[in-house]
C-alpha positions as CSV (number, residue, x, y, z in Angstrom):
1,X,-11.9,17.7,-9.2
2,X,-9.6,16.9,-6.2
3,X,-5.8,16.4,-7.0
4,X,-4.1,13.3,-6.1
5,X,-1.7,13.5,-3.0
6,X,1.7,13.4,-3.7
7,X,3.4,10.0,-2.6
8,X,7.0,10.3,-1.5
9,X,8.8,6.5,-1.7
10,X,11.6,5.8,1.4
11,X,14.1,3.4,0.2
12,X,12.7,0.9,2.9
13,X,9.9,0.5,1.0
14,X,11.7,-0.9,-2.4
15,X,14.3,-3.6,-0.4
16,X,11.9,-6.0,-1.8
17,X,11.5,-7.6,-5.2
18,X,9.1,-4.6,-6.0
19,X,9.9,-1.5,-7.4
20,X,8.1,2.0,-7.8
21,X,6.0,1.4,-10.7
22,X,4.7,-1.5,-8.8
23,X,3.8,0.5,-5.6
24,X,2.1,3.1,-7.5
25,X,0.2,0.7,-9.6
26,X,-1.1,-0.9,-5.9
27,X,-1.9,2.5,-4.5
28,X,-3.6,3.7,-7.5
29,X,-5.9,0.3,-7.8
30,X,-6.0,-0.3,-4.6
31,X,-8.3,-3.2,-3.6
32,X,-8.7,-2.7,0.3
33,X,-7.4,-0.3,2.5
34,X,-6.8,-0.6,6.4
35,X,-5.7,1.9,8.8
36,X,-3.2,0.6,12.2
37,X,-3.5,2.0,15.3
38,X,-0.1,3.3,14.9
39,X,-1.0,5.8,12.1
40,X,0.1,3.4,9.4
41,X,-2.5,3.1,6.6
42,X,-1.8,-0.1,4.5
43,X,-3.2,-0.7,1.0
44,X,-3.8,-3.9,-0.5
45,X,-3.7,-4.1,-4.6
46,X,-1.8,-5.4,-7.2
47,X,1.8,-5.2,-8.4
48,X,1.8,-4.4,-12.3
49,X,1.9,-8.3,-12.3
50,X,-1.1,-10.1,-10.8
51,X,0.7,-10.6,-7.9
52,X,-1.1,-8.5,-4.5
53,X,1.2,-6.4,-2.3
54,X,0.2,-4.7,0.0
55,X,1.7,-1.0,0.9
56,X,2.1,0.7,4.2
57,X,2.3,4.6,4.3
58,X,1.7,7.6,6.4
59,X,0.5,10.6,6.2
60,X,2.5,13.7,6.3
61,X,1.1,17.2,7.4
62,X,1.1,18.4,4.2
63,X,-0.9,15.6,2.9
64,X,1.4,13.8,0.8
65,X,1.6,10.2,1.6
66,X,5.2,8.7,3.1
67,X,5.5,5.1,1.4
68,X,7.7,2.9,4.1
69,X,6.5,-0.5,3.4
70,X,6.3,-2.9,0.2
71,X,5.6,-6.3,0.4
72,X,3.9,-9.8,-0.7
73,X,0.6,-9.5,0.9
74,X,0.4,-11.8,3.8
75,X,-2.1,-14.1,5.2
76,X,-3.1,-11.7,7.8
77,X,-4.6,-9.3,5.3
78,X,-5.9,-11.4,3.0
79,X,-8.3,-13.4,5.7
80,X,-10.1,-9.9,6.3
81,X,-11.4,-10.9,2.4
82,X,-12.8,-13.8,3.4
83,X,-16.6,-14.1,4.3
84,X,-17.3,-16.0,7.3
85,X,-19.1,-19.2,6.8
């Protein structure tokens, strides 16, 4: 059984209304994942309310993920759920 990368939260990534449980609960039930061209990988999933944040991190050498980014997920990731008509 593979062992979970260790995630390492910057203080960026919590000047938001959400906090580290709720970043953890996201990136452990994450919904959707998409990877930036600038080596950013951002997670869609839920806060430990209902409400869907999504949270940017990279990835270190050592394979622990670097959380920089927590926020309300906006429009521009939610459309890529959306099934064209």
């Amino acid at each position: 059984m593979a062992s979970r990368p260790r995630i390492h939260i910057h203080t960026s990534a919590l000047k938001r209304e959400f906090d580290e449980a709720d970043i953890l609960h996201a990136l452990n039930n994450a919904i959707r994942t998409f990877e930036d061209d600038d080596g950013l990988t951002m997670v869609i999933g839920a806060a430990c309310n209902p409400t869907l944040i999504e949270v940017g991190y990279v990835l270190r050498d050592d394979g622990s993920l670097f959380v920089i980014h927590t926020m309300k997920a906006r429009t521009k990731y939610l459309k890529r759920f959306q099934k064209p008509r």
